[in-house]
Structures are given as C-alpha cells and as structure tokens.
C-alpha positions as CSV (number, residue, x, y, z in Angstrom):
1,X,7.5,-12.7,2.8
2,X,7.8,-9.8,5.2
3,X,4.8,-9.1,7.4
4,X,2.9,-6.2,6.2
5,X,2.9,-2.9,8.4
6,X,-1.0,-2.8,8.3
7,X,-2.6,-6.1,8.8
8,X,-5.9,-4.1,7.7
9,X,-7.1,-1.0,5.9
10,X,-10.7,0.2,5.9
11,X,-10.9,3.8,4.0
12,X,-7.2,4.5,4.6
13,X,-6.9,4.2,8.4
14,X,-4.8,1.9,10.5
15,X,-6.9,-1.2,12.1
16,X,-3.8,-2.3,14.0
17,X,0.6,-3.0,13.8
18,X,2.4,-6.4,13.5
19,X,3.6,-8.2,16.3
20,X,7.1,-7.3,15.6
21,X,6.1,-3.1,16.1
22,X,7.3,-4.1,19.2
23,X,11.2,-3.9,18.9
24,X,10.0,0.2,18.0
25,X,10.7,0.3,14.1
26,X,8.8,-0.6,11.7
27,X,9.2,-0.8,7.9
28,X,6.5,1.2,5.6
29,X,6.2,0.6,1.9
30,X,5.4,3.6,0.2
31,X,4.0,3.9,-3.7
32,X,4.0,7.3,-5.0
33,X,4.5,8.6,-8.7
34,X,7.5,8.7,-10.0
35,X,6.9,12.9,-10.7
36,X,6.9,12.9,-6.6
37,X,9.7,10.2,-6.1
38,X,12.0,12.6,-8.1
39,X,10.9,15.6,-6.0
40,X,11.0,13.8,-2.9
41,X,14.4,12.9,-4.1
42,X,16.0,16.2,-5.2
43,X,14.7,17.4,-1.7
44,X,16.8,15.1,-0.2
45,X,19.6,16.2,-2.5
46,X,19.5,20.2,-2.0
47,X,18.7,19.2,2.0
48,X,21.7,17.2,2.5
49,X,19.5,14.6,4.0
50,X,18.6,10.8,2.9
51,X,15.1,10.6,1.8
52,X,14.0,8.6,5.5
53,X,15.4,11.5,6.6
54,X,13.2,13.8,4.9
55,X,10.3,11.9,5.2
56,X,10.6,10.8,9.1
57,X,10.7,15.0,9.3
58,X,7.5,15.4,7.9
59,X,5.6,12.7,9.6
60,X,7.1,14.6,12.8
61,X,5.5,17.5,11.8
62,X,2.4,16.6,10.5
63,X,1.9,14.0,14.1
64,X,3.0,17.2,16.2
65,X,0.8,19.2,14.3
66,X,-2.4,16.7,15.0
67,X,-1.4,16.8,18.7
C-alpha cells in the first residue's frame, strides 16, 4: 500500500506530508463526480493539455492567488 498524501485531515486542512514529499512530488488521489471528471476531461481535450496538466494550472492559480 502507497503512503497516503495526508497522514491527517481535521475539517479538510493538511496536518502534515509523508516522508517521501521530500524527493518534491507527490501523488494526490482525487474523487470527484463523474459529471465533473467528464468536464475536467473534455477541458483537457479542447485545451490540448493532459488533465495533470490542467489541474497543476489551477492549483497555480488558486496558490498565487492566496499569496
């Protein structure tokens, strides 16, 4: 079993990364519904882009926009 990305979760905010957030990428599961997977997917589609892609975007803009 792969180590989880969040060892702990309290009201939906990070308590702290695995050990191996070290090497500077980590893995994230993500659940969504499938109406928003297939969104998230055409996106990708008319964008060119994979969906990491699209999704690594939007992190970027949301974090820069928390800054």
């Amino acid at each position: 079993m792969k180590p989880s990305l969040l060892t702990s979760m309290t009201s939906g905010t990070a308590k702290s990364m695995p050990a191996n957030a070290s090497d500077g990428v980590v893995e994230i599961g993500l659940l969504l519904p499938s109406s928003r997977a297939a969104e998230l997917l055409k996106l990708a589609r008319d964008r060119h882009e994979s969906v990491g892609q699209v999704l690594r975007r939007l992190i970027e803009v949301e974090l820069a926009r928390s800054a």
